[in-house]
LOZALO-962954 format. One record per residue: residue number from 1; residue in three letters; x, y, z of N, C-alpha, C in turn. Coordinates in nm, 3 decimals. Layout:
    nr   rest       nxx       nyy       nzz      caxx      cayy      cazz       cxx       cyy       czz
   NUM    Ala         X         Y         Z         X         Y         Z         X         Y         Z
...
//
This chain:
    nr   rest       nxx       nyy       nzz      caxx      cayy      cazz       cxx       cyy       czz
     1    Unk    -2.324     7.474     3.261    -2.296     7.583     3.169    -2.385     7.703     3.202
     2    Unk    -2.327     7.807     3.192    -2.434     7.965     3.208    -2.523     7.971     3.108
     3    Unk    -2.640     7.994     3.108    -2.697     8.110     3.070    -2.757     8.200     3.109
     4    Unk    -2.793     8.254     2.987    -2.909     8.389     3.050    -2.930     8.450     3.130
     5    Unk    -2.987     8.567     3.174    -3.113     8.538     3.307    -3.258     8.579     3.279
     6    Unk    -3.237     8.599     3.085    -3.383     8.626     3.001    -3.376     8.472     2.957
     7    Unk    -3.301     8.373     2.996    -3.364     8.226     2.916    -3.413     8.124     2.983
     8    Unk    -3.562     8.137     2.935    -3.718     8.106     2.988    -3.632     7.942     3.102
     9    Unk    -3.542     7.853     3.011    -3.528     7.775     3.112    -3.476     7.752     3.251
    10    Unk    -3.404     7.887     3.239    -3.328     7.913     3.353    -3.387     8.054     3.442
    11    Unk    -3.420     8.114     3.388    -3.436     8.216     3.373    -3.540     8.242     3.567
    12    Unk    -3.633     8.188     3.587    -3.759     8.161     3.623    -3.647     8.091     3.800
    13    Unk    -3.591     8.082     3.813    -3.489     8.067     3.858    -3.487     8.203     4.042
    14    Unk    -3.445     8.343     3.944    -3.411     8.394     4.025    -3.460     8.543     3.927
    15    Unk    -3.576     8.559     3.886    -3.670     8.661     3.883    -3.638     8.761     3.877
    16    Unk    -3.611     8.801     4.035    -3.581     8.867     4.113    -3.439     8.990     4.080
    17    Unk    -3.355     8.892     4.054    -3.228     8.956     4.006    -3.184     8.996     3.872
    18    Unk    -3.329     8.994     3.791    -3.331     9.009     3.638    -3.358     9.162     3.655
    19    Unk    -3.348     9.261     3.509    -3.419     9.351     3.481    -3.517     9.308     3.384
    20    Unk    -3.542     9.218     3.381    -3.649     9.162     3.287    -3.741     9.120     3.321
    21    Unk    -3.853     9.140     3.395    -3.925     9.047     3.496    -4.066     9.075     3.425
    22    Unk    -4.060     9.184     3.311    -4.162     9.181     3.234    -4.190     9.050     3.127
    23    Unk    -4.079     9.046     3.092    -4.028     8.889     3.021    -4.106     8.777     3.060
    24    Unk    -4.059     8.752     3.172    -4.111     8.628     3.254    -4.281     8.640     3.290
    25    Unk    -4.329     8.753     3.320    -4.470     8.824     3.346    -4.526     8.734     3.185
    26    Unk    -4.510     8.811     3.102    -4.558     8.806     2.958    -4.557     8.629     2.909
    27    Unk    -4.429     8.556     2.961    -4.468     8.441     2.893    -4.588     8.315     2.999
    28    Unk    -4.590     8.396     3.147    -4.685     8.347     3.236    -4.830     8.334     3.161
    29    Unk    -4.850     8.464     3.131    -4.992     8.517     3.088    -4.970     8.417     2.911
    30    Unk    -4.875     8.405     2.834    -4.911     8.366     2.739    -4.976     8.172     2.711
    31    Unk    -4.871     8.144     2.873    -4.920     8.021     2.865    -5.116     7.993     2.939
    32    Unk    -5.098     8.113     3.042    -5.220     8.119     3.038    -5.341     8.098     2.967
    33    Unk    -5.314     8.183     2.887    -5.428     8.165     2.784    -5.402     8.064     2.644
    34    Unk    -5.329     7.952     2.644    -5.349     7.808     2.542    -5.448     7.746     2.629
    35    Unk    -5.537     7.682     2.536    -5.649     7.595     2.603    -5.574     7.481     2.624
    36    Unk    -5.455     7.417     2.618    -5.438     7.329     2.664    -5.386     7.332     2.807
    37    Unk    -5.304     7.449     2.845    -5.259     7.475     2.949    -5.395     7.479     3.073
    38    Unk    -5.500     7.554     3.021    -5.600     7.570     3.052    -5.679     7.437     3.136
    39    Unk    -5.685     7.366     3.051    -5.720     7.191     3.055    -5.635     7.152     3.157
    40    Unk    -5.523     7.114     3.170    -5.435     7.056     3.220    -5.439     7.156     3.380
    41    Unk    -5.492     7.284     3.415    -5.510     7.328     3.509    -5.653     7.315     3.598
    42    Unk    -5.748     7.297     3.486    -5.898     7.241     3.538    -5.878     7.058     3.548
    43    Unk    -5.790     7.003     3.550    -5.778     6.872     3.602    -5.699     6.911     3.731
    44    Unk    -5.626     6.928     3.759    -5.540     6.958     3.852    -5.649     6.994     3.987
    45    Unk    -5.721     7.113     3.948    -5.826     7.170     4.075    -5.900     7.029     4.090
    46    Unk    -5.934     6.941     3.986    -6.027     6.832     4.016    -5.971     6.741     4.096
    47    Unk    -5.844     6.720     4.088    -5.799     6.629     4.138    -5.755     6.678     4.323
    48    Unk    -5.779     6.790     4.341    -5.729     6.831     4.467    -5.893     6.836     4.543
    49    Unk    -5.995     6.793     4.466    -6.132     6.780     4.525    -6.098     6.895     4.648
    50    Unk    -6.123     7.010     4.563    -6.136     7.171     4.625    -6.235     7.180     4.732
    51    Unk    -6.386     7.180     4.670    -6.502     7.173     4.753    -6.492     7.117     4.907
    52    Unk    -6.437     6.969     4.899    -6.403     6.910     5.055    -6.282     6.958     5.108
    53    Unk    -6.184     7.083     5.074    -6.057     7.089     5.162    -6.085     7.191     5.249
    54    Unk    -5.940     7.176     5.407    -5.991     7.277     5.451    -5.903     7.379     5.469
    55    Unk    -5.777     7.358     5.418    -5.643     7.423     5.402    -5.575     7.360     5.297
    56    Unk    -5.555     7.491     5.208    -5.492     7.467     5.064    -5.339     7.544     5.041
    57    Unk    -5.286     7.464     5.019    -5.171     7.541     4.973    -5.090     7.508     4.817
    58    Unk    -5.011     7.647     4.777    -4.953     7.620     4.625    -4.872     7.657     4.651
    59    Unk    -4.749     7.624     4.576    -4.614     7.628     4.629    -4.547     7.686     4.455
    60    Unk    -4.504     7.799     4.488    -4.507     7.856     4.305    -4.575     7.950     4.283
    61    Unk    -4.637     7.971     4.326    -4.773     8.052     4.262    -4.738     8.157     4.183
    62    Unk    -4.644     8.184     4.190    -4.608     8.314     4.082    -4.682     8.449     4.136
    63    Unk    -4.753     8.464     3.978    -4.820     8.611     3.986    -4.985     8.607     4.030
    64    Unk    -5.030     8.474     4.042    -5.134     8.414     4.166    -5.245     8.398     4.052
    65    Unk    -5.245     8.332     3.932    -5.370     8.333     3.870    -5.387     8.170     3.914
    66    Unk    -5.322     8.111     3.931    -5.446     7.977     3.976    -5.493     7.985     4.158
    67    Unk    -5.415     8.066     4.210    -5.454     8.102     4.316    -5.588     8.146     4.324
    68    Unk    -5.660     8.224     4.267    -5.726     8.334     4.214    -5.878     8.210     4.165
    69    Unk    -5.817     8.121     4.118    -5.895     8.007     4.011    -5.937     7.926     4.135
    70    Unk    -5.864     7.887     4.214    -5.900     7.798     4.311    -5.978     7.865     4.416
    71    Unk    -5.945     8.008     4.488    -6.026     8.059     4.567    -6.227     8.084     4.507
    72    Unk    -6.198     8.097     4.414    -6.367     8.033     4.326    -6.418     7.919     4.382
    73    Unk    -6.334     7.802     4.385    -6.412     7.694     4.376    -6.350     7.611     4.529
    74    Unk    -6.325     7.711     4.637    -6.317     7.664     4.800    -6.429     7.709     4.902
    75    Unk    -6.460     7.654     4.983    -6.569     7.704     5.040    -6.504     7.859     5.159
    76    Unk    -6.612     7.857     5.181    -6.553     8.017     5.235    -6.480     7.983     5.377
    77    Unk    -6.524     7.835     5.441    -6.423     7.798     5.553    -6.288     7.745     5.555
    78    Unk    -6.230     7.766     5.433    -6.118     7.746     5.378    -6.011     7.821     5.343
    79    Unk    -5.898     7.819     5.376    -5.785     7.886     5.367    -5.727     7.856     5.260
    80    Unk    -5.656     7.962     5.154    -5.578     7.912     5.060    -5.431     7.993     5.061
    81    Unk    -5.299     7.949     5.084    -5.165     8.016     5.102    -5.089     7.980     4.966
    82    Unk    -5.037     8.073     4.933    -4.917     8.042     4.825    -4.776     8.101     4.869
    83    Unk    -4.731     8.022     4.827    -4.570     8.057     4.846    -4.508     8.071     4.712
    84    Unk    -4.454     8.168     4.713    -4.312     8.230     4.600    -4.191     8.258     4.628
    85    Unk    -4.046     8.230     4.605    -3.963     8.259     4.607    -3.927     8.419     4.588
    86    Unk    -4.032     8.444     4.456    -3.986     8.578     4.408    -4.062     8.717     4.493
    87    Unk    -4.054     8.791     4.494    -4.100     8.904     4.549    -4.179     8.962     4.471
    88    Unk    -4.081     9.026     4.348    -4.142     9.069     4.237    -4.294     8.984     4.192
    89    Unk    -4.309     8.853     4.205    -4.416     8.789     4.152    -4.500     8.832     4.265
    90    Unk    -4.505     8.792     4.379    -4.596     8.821     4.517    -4.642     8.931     4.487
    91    Unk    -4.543     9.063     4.484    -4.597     9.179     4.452    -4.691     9.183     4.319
    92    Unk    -4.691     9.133     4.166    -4.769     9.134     4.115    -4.937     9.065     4.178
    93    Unk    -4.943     8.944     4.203    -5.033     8.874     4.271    -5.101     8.956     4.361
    94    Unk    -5.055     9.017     4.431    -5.135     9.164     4.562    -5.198     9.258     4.447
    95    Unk    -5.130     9.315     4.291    -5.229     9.394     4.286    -5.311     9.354     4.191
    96    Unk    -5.321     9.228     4.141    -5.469     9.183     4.088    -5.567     9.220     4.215
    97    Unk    -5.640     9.254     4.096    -5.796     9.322     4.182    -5.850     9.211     4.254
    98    Unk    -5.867     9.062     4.252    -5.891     8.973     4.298    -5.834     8.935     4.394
    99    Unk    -5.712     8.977     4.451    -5.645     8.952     4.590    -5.685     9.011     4.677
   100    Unk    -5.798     9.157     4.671    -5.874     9.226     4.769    -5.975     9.161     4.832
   101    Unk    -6.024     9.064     4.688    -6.159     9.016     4.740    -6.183     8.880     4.811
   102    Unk    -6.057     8.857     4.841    -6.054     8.698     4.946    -5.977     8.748     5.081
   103    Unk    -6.077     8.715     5.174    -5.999     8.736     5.278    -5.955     8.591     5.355
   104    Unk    -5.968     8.468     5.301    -5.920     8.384     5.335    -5.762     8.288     5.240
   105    Unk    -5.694     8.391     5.204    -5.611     8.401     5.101    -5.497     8.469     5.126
   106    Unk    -5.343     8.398     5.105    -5.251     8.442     5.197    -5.121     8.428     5.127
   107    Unk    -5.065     8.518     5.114    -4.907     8.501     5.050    -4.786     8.456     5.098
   108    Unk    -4.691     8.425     5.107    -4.591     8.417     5.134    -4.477     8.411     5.051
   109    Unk    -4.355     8.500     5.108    -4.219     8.484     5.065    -4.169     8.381     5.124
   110    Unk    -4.113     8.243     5.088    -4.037     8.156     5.116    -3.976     8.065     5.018
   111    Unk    -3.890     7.976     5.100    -3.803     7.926     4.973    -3.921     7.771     4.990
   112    Unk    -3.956     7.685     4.871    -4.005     7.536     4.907    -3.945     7.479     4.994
   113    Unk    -3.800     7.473     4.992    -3.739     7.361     5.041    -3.716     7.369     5.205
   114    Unk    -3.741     7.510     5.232    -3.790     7.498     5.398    -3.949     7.586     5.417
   115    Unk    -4.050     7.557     5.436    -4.184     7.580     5.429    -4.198     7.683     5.566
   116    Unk    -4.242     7.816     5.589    -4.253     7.858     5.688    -4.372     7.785     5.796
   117    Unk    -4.420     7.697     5.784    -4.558     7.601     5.853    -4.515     7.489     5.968
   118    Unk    -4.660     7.493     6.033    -4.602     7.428     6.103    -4.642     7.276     6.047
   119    Unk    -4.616     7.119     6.116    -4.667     7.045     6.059    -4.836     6.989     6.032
   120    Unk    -4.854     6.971     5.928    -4.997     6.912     5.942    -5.068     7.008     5.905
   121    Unk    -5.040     7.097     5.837    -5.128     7.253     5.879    -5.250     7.256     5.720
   122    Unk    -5.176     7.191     5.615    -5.263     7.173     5.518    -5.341     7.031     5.486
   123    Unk    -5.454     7.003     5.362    -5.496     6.887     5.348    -5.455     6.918     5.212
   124    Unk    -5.446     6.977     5.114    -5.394     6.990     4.973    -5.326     7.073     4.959
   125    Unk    -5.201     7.072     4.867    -5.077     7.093     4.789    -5.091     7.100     4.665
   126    Unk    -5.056     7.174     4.576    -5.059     7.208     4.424    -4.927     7.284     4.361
   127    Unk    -4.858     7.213     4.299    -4.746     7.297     4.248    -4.767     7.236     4.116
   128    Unk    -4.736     7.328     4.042    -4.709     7.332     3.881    -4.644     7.418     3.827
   129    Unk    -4.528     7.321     3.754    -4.427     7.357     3.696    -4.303     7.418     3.791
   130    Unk    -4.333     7.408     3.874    -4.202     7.469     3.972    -4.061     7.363     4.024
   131    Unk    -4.106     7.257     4.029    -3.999     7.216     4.070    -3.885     7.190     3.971
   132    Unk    -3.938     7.149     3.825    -3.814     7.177     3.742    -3.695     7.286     3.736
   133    Unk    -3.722     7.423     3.825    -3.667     7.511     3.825    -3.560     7.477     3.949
   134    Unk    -3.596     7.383     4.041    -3.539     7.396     4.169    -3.454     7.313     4.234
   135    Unk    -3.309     7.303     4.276    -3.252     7.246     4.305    -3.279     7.141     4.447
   136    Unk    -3.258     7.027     4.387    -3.288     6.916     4.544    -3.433     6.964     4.557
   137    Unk    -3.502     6.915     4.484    -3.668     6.889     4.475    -3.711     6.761     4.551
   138    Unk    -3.640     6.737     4.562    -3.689     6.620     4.680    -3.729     6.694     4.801
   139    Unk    -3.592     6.758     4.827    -3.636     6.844     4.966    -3.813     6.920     4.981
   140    Unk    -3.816     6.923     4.857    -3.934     7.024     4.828    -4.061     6.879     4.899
   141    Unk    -4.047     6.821     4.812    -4.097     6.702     4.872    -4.153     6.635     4.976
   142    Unk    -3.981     6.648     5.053    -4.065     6.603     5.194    -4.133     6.692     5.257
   143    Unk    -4.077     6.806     5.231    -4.120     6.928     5.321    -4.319     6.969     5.270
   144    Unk    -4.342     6.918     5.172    -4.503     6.898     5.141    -4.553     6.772     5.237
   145    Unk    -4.476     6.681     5.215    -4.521     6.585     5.341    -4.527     6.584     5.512
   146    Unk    -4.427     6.684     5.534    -4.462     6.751     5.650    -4.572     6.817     5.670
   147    Unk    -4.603     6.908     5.588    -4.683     7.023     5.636    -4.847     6.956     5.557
   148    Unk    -4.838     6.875     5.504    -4.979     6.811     5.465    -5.013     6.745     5.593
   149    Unk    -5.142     6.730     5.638    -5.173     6.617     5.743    -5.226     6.480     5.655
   150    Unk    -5.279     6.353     5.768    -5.275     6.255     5.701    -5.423     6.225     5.659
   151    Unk    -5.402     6.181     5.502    -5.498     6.172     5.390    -5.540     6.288     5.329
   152    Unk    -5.412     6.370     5.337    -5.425     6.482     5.255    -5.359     6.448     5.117
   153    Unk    -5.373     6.579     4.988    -5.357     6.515     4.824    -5.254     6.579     4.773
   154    Unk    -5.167     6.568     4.727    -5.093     6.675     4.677    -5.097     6.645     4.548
   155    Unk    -5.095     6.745     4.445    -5.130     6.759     4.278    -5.005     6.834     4.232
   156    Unk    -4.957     6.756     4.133    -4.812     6.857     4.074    -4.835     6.806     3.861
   157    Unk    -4.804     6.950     3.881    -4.798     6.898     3.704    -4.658     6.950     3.660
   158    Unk    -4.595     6.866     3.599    -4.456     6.959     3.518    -4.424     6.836     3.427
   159    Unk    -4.286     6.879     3.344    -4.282     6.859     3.252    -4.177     6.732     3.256
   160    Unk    -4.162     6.647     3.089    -4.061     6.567     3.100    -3.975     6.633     2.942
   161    Unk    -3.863     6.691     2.982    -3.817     6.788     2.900    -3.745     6.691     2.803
   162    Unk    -3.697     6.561     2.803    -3.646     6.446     2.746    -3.715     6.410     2.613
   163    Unk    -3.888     6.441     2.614    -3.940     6.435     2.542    -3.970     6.523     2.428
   164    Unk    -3.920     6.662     2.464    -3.927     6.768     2.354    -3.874     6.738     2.212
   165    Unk    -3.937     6.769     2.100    -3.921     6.715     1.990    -3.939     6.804     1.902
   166    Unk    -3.864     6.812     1.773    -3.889     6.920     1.673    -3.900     6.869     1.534
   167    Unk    -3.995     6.900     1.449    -4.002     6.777     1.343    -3.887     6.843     1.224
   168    Unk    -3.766     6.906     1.243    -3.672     6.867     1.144    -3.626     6.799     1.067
   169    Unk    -3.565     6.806     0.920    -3.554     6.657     0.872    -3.428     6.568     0.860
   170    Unk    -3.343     6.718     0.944    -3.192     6.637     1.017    -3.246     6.578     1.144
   171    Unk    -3.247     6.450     1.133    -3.267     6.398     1.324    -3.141     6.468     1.426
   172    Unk    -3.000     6.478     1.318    -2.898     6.492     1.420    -2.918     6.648     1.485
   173    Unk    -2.962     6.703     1.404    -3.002     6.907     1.472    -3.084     6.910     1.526
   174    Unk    -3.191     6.801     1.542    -3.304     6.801     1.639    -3.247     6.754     1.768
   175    Unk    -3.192     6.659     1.757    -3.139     6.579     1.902    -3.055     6.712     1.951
   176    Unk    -3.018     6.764     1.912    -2.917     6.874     1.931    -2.974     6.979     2.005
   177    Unk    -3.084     7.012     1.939    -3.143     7.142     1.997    -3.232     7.075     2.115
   178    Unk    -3.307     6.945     2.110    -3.377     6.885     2.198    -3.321     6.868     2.351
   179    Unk    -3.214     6.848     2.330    -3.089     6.807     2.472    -3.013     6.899     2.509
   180    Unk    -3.000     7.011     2.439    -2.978     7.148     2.473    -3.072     7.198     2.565
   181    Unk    -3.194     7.219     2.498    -3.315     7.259     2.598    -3.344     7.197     2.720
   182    Unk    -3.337     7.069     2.736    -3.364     6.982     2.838    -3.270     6.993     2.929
   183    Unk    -3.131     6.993     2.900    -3.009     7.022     3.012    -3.020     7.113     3.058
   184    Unk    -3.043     7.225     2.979    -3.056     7.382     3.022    -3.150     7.396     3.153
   185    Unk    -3.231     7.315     3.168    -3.355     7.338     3.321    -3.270     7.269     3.446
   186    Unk    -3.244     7.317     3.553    -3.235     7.232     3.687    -3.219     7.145     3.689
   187    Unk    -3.382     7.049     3.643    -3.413     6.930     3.629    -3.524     6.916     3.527
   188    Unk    -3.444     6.869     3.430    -3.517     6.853     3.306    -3.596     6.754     3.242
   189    Unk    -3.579     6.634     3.367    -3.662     6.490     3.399    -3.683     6.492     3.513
   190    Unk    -3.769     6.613     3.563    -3.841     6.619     3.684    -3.950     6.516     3.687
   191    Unk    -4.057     6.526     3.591    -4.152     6.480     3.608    -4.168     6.319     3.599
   192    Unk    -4.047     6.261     3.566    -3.990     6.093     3.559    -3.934     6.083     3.669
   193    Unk    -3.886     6.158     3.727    -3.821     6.144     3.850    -3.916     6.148     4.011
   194    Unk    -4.019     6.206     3.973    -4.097     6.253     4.065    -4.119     6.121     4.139
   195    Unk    -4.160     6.010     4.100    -4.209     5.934     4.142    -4.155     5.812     4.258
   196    Unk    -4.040     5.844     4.233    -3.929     5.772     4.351    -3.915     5.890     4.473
   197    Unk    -3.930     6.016     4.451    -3.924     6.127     4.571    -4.047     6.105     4.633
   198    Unk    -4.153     6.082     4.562    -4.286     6.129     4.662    -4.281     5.969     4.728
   199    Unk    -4.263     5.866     4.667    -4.253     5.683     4.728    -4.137     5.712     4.888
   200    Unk    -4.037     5.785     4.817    -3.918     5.800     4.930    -3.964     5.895     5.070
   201    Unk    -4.048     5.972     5.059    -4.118     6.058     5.116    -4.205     6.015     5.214
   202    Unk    -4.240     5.892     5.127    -4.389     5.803     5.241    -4.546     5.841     5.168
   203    Unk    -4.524     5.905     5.034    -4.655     5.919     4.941    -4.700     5.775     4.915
   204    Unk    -4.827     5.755     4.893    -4.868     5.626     4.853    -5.005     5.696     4.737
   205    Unk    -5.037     5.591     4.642    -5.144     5.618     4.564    -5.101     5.722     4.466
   206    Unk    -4.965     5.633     4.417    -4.891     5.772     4.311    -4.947     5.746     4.175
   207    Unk    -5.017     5.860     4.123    -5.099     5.840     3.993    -5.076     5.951     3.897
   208    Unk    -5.011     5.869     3.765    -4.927     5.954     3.651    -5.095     5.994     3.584
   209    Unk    -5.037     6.082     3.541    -5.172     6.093     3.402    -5.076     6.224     3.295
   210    Unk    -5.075     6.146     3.183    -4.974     6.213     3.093    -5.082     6.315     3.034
   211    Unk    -4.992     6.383     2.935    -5.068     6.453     2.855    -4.947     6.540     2.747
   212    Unk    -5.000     6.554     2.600    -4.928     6.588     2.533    -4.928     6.750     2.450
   213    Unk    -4.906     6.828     2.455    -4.896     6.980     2.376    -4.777     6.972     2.289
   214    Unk    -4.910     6.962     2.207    -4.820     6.992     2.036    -4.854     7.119     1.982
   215    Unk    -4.750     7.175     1.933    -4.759     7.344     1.861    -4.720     7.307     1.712
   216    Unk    -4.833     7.342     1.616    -4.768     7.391     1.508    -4.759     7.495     1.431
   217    Unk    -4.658     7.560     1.489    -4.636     7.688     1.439    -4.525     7.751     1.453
   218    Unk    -4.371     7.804     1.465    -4.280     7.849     1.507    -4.284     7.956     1.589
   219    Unk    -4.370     8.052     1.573    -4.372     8.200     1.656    -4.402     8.139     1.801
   220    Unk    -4.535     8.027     1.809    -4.576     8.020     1.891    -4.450     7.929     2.009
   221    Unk    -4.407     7.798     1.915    -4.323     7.700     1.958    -4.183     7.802     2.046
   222    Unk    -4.168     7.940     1.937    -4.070     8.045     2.027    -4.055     8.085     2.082
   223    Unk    -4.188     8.142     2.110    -4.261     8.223     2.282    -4.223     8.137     2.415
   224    Unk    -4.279     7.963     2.384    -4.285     7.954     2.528    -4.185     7.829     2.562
   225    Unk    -4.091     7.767     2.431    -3.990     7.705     2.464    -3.819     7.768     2.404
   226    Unk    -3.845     7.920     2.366    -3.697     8.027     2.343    -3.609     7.915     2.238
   227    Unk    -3.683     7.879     2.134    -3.627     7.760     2.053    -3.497     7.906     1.979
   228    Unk    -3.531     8.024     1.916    -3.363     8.072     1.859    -3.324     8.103     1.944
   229    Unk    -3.325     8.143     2.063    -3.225     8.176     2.157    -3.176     8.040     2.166
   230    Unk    -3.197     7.949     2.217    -3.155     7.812     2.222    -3.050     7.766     2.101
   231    Unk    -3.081     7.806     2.016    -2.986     7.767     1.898    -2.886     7.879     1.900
   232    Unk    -2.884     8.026     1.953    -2.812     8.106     1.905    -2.646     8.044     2.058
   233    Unk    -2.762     8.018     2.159    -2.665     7.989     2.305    -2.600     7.839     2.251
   234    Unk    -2.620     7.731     2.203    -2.576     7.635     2.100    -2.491     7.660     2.025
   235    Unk    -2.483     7.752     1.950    -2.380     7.837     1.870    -2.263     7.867     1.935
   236    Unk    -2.269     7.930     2.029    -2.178     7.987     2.104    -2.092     7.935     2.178
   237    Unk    -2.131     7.794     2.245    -2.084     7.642     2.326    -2.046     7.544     2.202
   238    Unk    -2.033     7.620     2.090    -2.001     7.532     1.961    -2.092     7.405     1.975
   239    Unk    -2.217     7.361     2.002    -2.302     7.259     1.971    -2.351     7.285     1.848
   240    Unk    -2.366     7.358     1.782    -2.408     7.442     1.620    -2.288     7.484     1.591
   241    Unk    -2.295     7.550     1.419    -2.235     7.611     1.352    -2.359     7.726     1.347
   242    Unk    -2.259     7.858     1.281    -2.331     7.957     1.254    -2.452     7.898     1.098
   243    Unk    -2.369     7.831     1.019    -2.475     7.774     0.904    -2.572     7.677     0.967
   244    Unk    -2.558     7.569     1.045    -2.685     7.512     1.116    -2.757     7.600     1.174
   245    Unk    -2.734     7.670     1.282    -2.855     7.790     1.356    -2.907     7.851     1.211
   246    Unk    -2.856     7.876     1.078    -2.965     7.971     1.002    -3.083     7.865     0.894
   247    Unk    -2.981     7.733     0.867    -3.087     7.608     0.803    -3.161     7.595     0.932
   248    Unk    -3.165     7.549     1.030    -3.263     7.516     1.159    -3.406     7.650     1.157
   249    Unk    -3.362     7.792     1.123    -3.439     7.844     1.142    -3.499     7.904     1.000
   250    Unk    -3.433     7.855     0.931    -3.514     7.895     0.783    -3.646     7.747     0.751
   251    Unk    -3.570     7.624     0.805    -3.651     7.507     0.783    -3.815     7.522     0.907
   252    Unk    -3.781     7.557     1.035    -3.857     7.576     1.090    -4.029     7.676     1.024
   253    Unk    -3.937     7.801     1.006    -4.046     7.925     0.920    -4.099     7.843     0.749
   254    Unk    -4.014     7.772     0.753    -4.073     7.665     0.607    -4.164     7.651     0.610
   255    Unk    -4.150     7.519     0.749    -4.251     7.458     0.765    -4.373     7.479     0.825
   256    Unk    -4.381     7.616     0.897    -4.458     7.653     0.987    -4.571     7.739     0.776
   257    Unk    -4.492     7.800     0.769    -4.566     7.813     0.611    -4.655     7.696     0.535
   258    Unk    -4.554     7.589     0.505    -4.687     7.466     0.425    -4.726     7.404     0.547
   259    Unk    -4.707     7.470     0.662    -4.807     7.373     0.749    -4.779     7.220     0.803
   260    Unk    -4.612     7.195     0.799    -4.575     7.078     0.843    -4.494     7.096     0.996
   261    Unk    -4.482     7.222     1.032    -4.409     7.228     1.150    -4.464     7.144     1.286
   262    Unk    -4.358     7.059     1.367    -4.459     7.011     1.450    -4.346     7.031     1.586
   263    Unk    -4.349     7.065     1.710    -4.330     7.033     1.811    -4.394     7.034     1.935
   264    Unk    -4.327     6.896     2.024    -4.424     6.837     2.080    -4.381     6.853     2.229
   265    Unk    -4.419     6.806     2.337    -4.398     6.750     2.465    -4.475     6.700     2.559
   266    Unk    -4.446     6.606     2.625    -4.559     6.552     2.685    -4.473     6.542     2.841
   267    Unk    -4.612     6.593     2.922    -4.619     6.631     3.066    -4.694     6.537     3.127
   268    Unk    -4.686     6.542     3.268    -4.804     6.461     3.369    -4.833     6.538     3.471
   269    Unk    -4.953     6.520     3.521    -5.020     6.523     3.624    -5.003     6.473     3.710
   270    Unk    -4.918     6.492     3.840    -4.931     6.345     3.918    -4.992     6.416     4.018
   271    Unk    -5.050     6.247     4.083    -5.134     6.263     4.247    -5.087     6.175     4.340
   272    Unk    -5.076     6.246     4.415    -5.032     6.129     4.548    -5.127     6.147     4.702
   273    Unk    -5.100     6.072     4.787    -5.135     6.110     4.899    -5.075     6.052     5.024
   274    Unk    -5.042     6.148     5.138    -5.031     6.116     5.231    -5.118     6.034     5.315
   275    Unk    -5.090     5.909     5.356    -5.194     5.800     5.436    -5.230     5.813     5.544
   276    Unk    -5.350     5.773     5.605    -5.382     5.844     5.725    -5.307     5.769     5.823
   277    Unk    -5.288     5.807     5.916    -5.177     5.704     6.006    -5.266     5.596     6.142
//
């Protein structure tokens, strides 16, 4: 089914061909700054044991703030490359003031699923949140296993969209809006799925580590999962009525008032590694 090319699940997609790219900018930076997002990005650098690498690469990088995060904590004989699909994002990433000040720090326009590298060329990999956006993520996959050499780490965090939850006190309008959202992504059980691509790949030492972000609040829960747009695009595919989309969003602002609003989702961390041969 279509949507958007302002809806956050799809949206992230193809950037590029939006007039909205402030949109997508704004909800980057908003997830930025939740301390949980925060958390879940200072495990990630830990787990790619920064200090010992000697070629780093991120695949996603967007508008380059963990790029930016990681060149902090690499030694100065270390290379760090990101790759973006989008242009528009690359171009943001160049004019943070912080892209002047690494000269071992390197952009690229490319698609994941064919890597401009040659093989072996990195020891760590970091993508987050990108592959839910991307079709045949496997491909993405092997093509990290190519270009990693052996006993190198690759770190991915994204989401399991199956799990999104809204504490309504119709279960049936929750399941509704829940499986709406989740279909709406590429791959919306990326992060359940991950684990047979990186095994199929030749990853060994595949290690989940969950983690859960709960919002209670509606403004906030709106910003960074487009919950009324979601109900209004529901509406329209007749999965709602026009009277459900306005109880769904009067119960939501209810509850976000006495303080019972709850939605949830829970993500992982995974680690793997290529074996030395």
């Amino acid at each position: 089914m279509k949507k958007e090319n302002d809806y956050l699940a799809v949206g992230f997609q193809n950037v590029d061909d939006t007039q909205k790219q402030a949109f997508y900018l704004a909800c980057l930076r908003s997830i930025d700054a939740i301390p949980y997002f925060q958390e879940v990005k200072e495990r990630s650098y830990d787990l790619l044991k920064l200090k010992e690498a000697k070629a780093v690469l991120e695949i996603g990088c967007g508008m380059g703030a963990d790029l930016f995060r990681m060149a902090e904590r690499i030694s100065d004989r270390c290379t760090l490359s990101g790759v973006d699909q989008s242009l528009f994002m690359l171009e943001e990433a160049k004019l943070n003031p912080c892209y002047a000040q690494y000269n071992n720090l390197f952009l690229y326009h490319a698609d994941a699923r064919s890597l401009p590298f040659e093989s072996q060329k990195f020891d760590r990999c970091r993508i987050d949140r990108t592959l839910q956006h991307i079709s045949h993520p496997e491909k993405v996959i092997n093509e990290v296993f190519r270009v990693l050499e052996s006993g190198g780490i690759c770190v991915i965090y994204d989401n399991d969209w199956s799990t999104f939850s809204l504490s309504l006190r119709d279960s049936r309008l929750s399941r509704i809006v829940e499986i709406y959202w989740c279909d709406a992504f590429e791959n919306g059980r990326i992060a359940i799925e991950l684990k047979g691509y990186l095994h199929r790949a030749g990853f060994t030492q595949i290690t989940y580590l969950p983690s859960t972000l709960v919002i209670e609040d509606f403004a906030t829960a709106d910003k960074l999962y487009d919950i009324e747009k979601t109900l209004f695009m529901a509406e329209k595919e007749n999965d709602l009525t026009k009277a459900e989309v306005k109880k769904i969003l009067e119960e939501c602002k209810e509850q976000t008032k006495e303080g019972t609003f709850l939605c949830a989702l829970t993500s992982y961390t995974i680690s793997a590694v290529k074996e030395s041969e």
